[in-house]
N, CA, C and O atoms as a printed pandas DataFrame, in Angstrom:
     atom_number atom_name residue_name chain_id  residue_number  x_coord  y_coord  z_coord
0              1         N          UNK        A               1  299.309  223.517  223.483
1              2        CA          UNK        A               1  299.889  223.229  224.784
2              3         C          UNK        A               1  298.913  223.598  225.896
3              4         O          UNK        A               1  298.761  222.786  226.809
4              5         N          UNK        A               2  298.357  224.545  225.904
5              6        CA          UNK        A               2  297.294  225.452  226.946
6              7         C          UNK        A               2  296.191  224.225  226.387
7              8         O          UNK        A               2  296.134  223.403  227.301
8              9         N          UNK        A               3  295.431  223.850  225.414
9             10        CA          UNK        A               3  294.581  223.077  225.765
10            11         C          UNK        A               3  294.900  221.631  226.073
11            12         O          UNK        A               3  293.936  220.878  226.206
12            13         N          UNK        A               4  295.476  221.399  226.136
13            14        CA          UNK        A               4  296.034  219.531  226.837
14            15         C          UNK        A               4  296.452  219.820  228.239
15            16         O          UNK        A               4  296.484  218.936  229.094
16            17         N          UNK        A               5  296.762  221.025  228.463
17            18        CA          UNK        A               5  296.998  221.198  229.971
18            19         C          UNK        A               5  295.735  221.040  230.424
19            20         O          UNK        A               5  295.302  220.083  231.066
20            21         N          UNK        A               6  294.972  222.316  229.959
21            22        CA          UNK        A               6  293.336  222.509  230.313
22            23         C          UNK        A               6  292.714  221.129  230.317
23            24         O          UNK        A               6  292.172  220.747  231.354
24            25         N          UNK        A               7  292.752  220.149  228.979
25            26        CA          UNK        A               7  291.806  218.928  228.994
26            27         C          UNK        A               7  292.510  217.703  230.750
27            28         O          UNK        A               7  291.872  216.864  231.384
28            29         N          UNK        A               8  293.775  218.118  230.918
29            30        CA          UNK        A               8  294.410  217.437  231.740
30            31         C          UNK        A               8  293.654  217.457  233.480
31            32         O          UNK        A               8  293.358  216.608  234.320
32            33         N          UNK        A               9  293.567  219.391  233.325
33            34        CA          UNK        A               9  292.915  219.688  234.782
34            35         C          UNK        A               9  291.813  219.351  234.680
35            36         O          UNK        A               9  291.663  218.335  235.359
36            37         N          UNK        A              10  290.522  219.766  233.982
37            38        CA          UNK        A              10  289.276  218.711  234.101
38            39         C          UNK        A              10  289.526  217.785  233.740
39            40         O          UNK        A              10  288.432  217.755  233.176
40            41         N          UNK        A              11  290.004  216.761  233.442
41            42        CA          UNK        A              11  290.363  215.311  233.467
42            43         C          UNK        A              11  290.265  215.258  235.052
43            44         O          UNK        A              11  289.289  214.814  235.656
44            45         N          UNK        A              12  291.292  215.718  235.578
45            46        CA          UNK        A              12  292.029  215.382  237.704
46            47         C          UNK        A              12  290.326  215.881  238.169
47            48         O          UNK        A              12  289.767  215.154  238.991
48            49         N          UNK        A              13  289.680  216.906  237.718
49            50        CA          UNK        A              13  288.401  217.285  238.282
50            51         C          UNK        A              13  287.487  216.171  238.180
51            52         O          UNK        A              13  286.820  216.089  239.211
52            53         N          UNK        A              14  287.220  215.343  237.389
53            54        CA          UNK        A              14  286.207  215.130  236.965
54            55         C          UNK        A              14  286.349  213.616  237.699
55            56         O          UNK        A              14  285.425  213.165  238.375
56            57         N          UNK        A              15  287.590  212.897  237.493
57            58        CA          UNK        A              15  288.102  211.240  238.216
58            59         C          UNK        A              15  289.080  212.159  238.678
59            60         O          UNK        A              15  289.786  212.763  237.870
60            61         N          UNK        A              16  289.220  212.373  240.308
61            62        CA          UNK        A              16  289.961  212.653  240.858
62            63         C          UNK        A              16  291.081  211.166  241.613
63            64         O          UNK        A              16  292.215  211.331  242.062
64            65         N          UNK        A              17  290.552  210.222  241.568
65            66        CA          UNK        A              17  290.821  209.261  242.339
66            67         C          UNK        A              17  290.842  208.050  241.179
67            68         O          UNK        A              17  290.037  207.148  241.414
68            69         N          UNK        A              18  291.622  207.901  239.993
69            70        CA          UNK        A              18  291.459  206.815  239.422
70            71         C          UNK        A              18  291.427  205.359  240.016
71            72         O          UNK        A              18  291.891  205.171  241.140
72            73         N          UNK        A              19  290.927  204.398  239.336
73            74        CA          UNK        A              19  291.013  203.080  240.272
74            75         C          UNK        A              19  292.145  202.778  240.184
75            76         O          UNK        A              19  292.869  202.666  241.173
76            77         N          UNK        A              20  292.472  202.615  239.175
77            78        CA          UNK        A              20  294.168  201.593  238.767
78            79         C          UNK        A              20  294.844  202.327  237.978
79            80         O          UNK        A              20  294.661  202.249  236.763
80            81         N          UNK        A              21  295.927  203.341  238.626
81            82        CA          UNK        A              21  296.721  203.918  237.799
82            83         C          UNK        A              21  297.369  202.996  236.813
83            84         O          UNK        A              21  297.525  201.847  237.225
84            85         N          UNK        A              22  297.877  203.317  235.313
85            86        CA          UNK        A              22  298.701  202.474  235.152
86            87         C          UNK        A              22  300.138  202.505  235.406
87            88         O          UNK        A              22  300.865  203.436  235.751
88            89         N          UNK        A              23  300.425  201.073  235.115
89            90        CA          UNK        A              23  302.112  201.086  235.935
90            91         C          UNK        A              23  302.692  201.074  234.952
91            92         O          UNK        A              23  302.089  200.836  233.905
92            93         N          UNK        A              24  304.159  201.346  234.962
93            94        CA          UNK        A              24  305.136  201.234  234.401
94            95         C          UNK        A              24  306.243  200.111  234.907
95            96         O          UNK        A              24  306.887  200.362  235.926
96            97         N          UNK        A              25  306.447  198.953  234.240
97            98        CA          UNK        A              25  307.677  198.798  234.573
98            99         C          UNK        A              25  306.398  196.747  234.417
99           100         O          UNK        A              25  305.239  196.490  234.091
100          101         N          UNK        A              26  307.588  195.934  234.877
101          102        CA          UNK        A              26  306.924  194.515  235.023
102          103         C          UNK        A              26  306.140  193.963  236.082
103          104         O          UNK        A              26  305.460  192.938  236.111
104          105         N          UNK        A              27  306.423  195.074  237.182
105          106        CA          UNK        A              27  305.462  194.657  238.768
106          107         C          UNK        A              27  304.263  195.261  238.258
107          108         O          UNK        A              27  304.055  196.160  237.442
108          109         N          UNK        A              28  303.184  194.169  239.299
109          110        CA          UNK        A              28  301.981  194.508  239.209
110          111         C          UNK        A              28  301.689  194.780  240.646
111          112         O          UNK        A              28  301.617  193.729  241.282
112          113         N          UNK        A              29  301.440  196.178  241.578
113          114        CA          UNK        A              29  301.362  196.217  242.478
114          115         C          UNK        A              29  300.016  196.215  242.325
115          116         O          UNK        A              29  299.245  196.512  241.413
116          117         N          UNK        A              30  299.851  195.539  244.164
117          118        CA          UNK        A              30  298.222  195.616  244.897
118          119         C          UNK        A              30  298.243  196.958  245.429
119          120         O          UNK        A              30  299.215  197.585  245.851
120          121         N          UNK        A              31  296.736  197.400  245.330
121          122        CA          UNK        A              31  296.944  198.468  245.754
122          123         C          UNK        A              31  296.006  197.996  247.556
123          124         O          UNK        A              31  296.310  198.585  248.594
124          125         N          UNK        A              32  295.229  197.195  247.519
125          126        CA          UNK        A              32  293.891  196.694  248.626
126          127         C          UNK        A              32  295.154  195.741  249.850
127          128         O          UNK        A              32  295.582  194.611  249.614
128          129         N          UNK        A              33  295.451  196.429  250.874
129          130        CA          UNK        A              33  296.154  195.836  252.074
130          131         C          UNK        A              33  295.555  193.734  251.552
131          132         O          UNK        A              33  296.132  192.756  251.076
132          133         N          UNK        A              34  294.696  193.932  251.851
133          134        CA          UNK        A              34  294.363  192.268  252.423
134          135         C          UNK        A              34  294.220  191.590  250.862
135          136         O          UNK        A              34  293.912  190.400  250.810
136          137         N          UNK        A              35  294.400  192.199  249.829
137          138        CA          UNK        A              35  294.604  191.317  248.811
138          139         C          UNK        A              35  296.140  191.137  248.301
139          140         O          UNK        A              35  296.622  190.148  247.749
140          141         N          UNK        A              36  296.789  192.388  248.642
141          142        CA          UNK        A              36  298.319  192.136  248.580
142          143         C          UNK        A              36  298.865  191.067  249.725
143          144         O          UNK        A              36  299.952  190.523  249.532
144          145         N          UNK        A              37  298.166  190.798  250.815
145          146        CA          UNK        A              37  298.565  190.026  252.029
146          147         C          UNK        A              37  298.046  189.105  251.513
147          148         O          UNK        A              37  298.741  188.143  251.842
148          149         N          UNK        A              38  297.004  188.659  250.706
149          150        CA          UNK        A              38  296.633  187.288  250.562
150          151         C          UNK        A              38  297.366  186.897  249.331
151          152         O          UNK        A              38  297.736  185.725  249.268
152          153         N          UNK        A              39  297.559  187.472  248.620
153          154        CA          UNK        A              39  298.758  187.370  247.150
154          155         C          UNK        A              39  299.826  186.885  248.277
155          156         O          UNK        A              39  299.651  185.709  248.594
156          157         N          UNK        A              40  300.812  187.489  248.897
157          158        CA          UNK        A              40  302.029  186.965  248.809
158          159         C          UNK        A              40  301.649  186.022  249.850
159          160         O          UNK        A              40  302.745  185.470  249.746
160          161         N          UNK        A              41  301.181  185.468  250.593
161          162        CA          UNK        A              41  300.794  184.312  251.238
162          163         C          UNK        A              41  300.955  183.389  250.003
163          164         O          UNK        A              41  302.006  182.767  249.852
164          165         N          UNK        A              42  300.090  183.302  249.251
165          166        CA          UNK        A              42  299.858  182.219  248.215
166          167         C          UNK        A              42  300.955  182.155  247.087
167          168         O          UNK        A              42  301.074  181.138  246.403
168          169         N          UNK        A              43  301.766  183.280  246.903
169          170        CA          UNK        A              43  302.686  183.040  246.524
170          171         C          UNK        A              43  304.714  182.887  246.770
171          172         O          UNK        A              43  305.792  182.899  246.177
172          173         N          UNK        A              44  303.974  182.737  248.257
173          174        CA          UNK        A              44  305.038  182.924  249.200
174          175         C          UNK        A              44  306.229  183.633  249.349
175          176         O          UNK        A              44  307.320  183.129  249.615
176          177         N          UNK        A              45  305.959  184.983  249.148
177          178        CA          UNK        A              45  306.609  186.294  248.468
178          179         C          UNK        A              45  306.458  187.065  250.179
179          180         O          UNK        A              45  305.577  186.844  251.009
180          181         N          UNK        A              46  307.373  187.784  250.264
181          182        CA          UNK        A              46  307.237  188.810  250.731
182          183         C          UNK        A              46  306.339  190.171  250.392
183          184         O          UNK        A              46  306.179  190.670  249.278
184          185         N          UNK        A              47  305.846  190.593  251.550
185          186        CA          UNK        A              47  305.102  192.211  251.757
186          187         C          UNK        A              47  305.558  192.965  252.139
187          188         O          UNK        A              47  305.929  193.098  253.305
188          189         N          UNK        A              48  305.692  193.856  251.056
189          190        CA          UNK        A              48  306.150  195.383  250.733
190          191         C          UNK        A              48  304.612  196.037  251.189
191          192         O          UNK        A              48  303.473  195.713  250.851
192          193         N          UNK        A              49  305.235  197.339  252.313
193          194        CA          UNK        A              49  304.319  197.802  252.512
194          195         C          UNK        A              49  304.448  199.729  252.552
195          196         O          UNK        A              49  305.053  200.427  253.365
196          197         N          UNK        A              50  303.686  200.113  251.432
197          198        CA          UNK        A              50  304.661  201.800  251.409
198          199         C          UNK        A              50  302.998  202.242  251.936
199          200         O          UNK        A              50  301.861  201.994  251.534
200          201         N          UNK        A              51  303.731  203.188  253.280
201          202        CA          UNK        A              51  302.503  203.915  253.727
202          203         C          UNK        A              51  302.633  205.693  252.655
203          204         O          UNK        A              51  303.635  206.253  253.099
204          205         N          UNK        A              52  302.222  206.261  251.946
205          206        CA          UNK        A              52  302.374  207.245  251.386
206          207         C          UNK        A              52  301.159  208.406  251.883
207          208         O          UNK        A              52  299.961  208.158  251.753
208          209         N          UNK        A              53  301.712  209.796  252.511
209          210        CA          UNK        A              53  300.582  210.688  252.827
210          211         C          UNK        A              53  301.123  211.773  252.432
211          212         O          UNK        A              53  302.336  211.936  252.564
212          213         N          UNK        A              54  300.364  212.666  251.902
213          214        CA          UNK        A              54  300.661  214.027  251.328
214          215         C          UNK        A              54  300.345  214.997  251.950
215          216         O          UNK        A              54  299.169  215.272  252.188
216          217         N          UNK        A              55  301.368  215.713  252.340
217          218        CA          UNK        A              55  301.315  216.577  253.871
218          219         C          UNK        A              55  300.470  217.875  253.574
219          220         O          UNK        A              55  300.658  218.470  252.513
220          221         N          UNK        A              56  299.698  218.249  254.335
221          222        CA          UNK        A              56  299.159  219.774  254.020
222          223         C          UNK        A              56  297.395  219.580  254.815
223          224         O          UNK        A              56  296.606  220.526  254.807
């Protein structure tokens, strides 16, 4: 248990910022403003837009 935690925290150290988390579920969210805006243009979908900031 103590080492999968441990391999977990240098894991977050090492790629702190993955590119493409993976998702769960059948949506494929954009994560790039102007490629999610050019997606639902072309697919004439509405834009969902979640501003998310982590306070501190």
């Amino acid at each position: 248990m103590l080492a999968a935690a441990l391999a977990l925290l240098a894991q977050s150290v090492l790629d702190p910022l993955p590119q493409q988390p993976v998702e769960f579920g059948a949506v494929r969210w954009e994560r790039e403003y102007d490629a999610a805006r050019a997606r639902a243009q072309r697919e004439a979908k509405p834009l969902l837009t979640l501003f998310q900031e982590v306070p501190g």
